[in-house]
DOLUM-264257 format. One record per residue: x, y, z of N, C-alpha, C in turn. Coordinates in Angstrom, 2 decimals, padded with zeros to 5 digits. Example, Ala and Ser with C-alpha at 12.3 -4.5 7.8 and 13.67 -1.06 7.14 Angstrom:
2
      nx      ny      nz     cax     cay     caz      cx      cy      cz
  013.19 -005.69  007.80  012.30 -004.50  007.80  013.20 -003.30  007.80
  012.85 -002.25  007.08  013.67 -001.06  007.14  012.90  000.03  007.87
! end
This chain:
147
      nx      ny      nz     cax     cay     caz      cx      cy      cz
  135.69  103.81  093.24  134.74  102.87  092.69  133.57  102.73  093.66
  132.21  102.04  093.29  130.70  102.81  094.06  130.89  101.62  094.55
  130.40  100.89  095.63  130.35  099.95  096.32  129.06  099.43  095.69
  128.48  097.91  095.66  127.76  097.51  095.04  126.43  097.61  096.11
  126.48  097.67  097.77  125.53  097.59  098.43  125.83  099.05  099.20
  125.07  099.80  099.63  125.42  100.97  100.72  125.83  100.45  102.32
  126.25  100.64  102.65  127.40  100.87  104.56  126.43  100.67  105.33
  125.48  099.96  105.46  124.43  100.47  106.68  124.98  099.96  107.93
  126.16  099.56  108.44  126.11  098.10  109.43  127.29  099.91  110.18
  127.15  100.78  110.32  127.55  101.86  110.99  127.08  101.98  112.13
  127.67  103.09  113.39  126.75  103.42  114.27  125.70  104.09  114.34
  125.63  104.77  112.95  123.97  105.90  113.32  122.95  104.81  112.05
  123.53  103.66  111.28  122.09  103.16  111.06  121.39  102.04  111.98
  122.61  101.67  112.80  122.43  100.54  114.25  121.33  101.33  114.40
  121.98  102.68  115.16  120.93  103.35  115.99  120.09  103.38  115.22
  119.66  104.09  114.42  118.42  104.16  114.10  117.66  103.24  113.81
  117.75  102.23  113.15  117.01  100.91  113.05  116.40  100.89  114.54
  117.42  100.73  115.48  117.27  099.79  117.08  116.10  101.28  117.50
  116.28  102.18  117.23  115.48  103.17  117.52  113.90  102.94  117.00
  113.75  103.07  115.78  112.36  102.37  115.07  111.58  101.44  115.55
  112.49  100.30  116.12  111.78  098.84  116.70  111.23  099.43  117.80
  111.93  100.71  118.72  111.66  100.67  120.02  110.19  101.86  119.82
  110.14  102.13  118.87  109.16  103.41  119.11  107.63  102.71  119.51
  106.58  103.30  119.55  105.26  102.55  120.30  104.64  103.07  118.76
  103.70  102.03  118.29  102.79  102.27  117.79  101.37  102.30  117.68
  101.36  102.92  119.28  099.78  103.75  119.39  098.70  104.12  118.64
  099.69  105.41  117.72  098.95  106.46  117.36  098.89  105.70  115.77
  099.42  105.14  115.77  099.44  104.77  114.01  098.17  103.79  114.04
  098.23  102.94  115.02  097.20  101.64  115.51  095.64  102.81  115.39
  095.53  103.71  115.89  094.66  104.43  116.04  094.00  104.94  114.41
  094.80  105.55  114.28  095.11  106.09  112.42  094.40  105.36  111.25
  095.18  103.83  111.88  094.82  103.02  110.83  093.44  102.58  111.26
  092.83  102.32  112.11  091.16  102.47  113.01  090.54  103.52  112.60
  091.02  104.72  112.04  090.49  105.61  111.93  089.93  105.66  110.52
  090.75  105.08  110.02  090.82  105.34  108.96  090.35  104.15  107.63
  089.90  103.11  108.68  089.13  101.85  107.92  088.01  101.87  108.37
  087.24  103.07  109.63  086.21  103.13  109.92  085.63  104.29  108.92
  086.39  105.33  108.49  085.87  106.80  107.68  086.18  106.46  106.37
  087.35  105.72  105.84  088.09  105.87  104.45  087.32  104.51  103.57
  086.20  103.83  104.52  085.90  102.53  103.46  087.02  101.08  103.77
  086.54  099.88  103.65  087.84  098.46  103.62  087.96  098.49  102.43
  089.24  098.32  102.04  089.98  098.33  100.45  089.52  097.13  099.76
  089.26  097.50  098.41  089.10  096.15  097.30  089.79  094.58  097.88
  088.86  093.93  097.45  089.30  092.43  097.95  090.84  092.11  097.51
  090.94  092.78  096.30  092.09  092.49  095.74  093.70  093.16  096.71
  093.41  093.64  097.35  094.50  094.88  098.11  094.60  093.54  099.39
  096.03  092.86  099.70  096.38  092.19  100.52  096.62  092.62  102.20
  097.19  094.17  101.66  097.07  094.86  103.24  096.10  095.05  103.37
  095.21  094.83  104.76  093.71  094.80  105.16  093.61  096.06  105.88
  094.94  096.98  106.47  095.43  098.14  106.76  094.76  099.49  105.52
  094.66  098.95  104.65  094.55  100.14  103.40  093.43  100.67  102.81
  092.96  101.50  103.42  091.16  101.84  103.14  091.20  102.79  101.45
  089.85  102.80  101.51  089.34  102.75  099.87  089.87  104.60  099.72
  089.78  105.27  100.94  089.78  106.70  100.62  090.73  107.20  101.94
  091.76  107.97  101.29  092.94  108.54  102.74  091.80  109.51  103.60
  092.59  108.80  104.94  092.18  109.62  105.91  092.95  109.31  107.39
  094.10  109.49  106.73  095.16  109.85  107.80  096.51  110.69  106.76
  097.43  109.86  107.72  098.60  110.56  106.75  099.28  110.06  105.65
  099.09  108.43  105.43  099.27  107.93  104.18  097.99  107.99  103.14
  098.52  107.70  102.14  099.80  108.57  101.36  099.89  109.96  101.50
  101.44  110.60  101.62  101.77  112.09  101.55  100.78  112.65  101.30
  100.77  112.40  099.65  100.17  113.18  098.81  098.84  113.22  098.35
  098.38  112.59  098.80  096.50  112.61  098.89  095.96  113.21  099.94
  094.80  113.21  100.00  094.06  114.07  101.53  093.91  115.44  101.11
  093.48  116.11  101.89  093.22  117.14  103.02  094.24  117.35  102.93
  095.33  118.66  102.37  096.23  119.40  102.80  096.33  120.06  104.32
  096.76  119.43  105.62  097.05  120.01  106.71  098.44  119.82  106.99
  099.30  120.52  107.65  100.10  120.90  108.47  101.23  118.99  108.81
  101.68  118.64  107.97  101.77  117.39  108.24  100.89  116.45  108.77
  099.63  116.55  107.59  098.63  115.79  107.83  098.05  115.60  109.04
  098.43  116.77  110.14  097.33  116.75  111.18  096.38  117.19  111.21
  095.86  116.36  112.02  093.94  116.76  112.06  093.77  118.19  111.67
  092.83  118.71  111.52  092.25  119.90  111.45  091.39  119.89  112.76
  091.67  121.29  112.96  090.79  121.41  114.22  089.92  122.99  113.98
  088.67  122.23  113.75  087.66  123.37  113.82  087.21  124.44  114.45
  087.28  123.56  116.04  086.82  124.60  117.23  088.46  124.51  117.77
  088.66  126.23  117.52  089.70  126.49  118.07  090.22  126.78  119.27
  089.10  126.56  120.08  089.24  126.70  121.63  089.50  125.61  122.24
  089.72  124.50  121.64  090.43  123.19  121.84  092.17  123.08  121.87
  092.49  124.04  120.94  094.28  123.82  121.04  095.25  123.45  122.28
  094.36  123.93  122.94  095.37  123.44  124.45  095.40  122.47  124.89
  094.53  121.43  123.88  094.02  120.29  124.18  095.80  119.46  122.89
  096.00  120.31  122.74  097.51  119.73  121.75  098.76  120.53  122.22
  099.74  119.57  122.27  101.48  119.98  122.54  101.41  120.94  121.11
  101.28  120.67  119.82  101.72  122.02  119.34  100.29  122.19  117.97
  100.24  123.34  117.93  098.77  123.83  117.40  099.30  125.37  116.03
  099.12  124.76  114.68  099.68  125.51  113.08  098.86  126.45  113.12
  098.83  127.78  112.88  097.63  128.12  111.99  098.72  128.65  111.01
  098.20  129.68  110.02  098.08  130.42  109.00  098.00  131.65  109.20
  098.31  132.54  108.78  098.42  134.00  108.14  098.42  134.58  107.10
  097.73  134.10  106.02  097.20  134.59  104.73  097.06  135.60  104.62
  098.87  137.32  104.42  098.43  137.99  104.26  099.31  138.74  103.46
  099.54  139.91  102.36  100.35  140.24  102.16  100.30  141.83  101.75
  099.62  142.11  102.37  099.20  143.55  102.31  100.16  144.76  102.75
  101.05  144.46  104.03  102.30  144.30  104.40  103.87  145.17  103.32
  103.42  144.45  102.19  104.27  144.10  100.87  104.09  145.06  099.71
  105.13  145.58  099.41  105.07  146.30  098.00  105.97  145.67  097.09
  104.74  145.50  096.04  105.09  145.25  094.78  106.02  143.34  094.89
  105.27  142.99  095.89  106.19  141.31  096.42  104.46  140.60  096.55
  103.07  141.01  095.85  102.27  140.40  096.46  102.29  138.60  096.31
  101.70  137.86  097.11  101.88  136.30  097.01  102.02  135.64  098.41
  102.77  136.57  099.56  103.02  136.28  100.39  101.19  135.44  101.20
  100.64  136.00  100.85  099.18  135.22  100.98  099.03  133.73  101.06
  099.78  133.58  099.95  099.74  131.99  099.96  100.92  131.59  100.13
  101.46  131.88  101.54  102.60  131.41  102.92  101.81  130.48  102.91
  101.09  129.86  103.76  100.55  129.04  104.63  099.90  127.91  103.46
  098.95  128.23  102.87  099.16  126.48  101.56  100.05  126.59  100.80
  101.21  127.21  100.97  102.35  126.52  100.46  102.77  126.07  101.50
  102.94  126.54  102.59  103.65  125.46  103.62  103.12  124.08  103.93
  102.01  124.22  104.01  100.97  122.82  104.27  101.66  122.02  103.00
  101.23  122.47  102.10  101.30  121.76  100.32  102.97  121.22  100.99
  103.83  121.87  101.11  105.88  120.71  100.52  105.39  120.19  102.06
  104.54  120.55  102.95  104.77  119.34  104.30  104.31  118.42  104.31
  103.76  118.11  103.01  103.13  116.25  102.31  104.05  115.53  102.18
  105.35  116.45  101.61  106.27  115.44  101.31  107.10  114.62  102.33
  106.94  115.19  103.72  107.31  114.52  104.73  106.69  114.02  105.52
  106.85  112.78  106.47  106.12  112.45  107.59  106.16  112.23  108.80
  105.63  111.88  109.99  106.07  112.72  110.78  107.74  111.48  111.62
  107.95  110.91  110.94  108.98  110.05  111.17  110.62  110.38  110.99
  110.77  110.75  111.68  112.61  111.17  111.39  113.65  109.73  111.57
  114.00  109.15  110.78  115.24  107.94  110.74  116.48  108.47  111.35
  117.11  109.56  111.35  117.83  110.22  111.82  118.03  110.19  112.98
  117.13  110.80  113.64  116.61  111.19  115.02  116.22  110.03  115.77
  115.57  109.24  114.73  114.75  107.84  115.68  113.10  108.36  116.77
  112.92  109.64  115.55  111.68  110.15  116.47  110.64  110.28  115.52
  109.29  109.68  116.23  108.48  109.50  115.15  107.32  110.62  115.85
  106.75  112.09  115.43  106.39  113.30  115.85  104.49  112.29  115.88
  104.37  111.68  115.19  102.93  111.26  115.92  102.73  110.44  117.33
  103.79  109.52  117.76  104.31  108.98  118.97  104.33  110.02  120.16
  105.29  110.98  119.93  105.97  111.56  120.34  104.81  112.75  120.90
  104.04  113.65  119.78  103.36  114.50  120.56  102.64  114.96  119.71
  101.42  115.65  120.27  100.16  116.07  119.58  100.00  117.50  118.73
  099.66  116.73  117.28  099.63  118.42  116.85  098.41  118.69  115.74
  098.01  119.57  115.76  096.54  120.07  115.40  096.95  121.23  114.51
  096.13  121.12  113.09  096.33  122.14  112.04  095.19  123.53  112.68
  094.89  124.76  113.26  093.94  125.63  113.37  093.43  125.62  112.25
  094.20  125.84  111.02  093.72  126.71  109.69  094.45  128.13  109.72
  093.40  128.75  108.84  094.07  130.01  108.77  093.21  130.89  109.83
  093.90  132.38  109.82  093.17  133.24  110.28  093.01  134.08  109.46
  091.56  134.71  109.54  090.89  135.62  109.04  091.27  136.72  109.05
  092.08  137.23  107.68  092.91  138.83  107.31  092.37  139.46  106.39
  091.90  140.51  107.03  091.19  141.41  106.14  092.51  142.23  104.85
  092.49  141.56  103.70  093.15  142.69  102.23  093.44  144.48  102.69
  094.46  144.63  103.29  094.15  146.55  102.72  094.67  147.09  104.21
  094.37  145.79  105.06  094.04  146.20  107.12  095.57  145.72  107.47
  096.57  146.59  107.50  097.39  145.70  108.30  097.22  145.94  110.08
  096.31  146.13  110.28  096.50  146.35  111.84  095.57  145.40  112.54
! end
């Protein structure tokens, strides 16, 4: 028979809860600055004063700028070292017989990494806290060249 409430009072949802409280919220504090200075202040009617008129961070998933778990994009790519970990792309499938598609590896990967964020409950590790990461984009593959 289903229990009427779920088990949470365990040792891994202790932890994780007690984990959440302890994380720093820096980068989110930043985010959300960022993002009521670029995205517009939300309709009078919207009670969170947090929630700008147009995304421009990582909430919601599914709006925005498709990057790499909604990290920045980084234009000038001679900056990456300036990030713990730095995405690009390989848009190529030339490689491939009779399998073409492999091209669109990389916005499909970006595209299902909306559906997550960078927060693990599990783990108790939240990847924007934790460390810096920068979308490159893709790189430029010439059709026909695999070399």
């Amino acid at each position: 028979m289903p229990q009427d409430k779920p088990n949470r009072s365990g040792p891994e949802a202790r932890y994780a809860v007690q984990a959440e409280a302890a994380l720093p919220t820096t980068r989110w504090e930043e985010e959300v600055a960022r993002g009521l200075e670029l995205g517009l202040q939300g309709a009078d009617s919207i009670v969170d004063r947090r929630i700008p008129t147009f995304s421009r961070g990582e909430l919601p998933h599914f709006a925005g700028i498709n990057t790499f778990l909604k990290a920045p994009y980084l234009e000038d790519v001679r900056r990456c070292g300036e990030y713990d970990v730095a995405v690009l792309g390989a848009p190529f499938d030339g490689g491939t017989t009779y399998r073409s598609g492999t091209r669109f590896g990389p916005q499909g990967i970006r595209k299902i990494s909306a559906l997550y964020g960078p927060y693990s409950f599990e783990l108790g590790v939240d990847l924007r806290e934790s460390i810096t990461i920068a979308d490159l984009g893709d790189i430029f593959t010439i059709p026909g060249n695999i070399e």
